[in-house]
C-alpha positions, 0 to 999 in steps of 0.5 A: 496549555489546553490550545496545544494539547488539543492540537497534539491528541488530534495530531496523533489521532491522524497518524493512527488513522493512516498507519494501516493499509489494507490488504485482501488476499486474491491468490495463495499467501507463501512463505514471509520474506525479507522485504528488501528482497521484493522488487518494486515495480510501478506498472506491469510492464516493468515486470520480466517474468510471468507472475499471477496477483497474491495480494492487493493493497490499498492505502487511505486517502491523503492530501495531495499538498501535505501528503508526499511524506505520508505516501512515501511511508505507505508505499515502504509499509506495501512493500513490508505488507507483500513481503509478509505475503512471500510475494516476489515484487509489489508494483505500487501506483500511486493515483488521485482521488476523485474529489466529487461534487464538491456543493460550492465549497473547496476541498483539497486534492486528495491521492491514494495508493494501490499495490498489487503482490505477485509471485513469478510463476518460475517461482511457485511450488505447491510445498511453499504455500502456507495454509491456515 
């Protein structure tokens, strides 16, 4: 009974280690929306229409080999996290993680994610800003 309880604590330890993503805000912050209204774009160039940046969102490190589900999770949770920025669209990449010297020992590859919210500039109003 103790061999899988250690394993079942040390899994759930892991998921709450990577629920959060975090987010710092590089623009004003508007009214929260409807995540399904944000697009999701992954790079600029698939934007149609002037924007400026809001928020960045940045996601933890996970395995490049076991992490596909973790990934498709955090690109969901980035989507919600510019929603509640009042952003328009999130483009999303996904990139790999530089593994570094590793001394001679194996180390897994490893991906992260970074988002960045925007707002369209067609879209802005001074009266939609929300302040603190």
């Amino acid at each position: 009974m103790r061999k899988l309880l250690l394993p079942a604590a040390l899994a759930a330890l892991c998921a709450c280690a990577t629920a959060k993503l975090d987010e710092i805000q590089v623009g004003p912050w508007f009214s929260p929306r409807d995540w399904r209204e944000v697009e999701v774009f992954t790079s600029r160039e698939e934007t149609r229409k002037p924007w400026g940046g809001i928020g960045i969102i940045h996601g933890p490190r996970v395995s490049s080999a076991s992490g596909q589900r973790e990934m498709e999770r955090m690109k969901a949770q980035a989507r919600r996290q510019a929603a509640a920025m009042g952003a328009d669209a999130v483009i999303i990449s996904v990139d790999q993680a530089d593994s570094g010297p590793a001394m001679g020992q194996y180390t897994e590859p490893e991906m992260y994610l970074s988002a960045l919210a925007i707002k369209y500039v067609v879209n802005v109003s001074t009266a939609d800003i929300v302040r603190d």
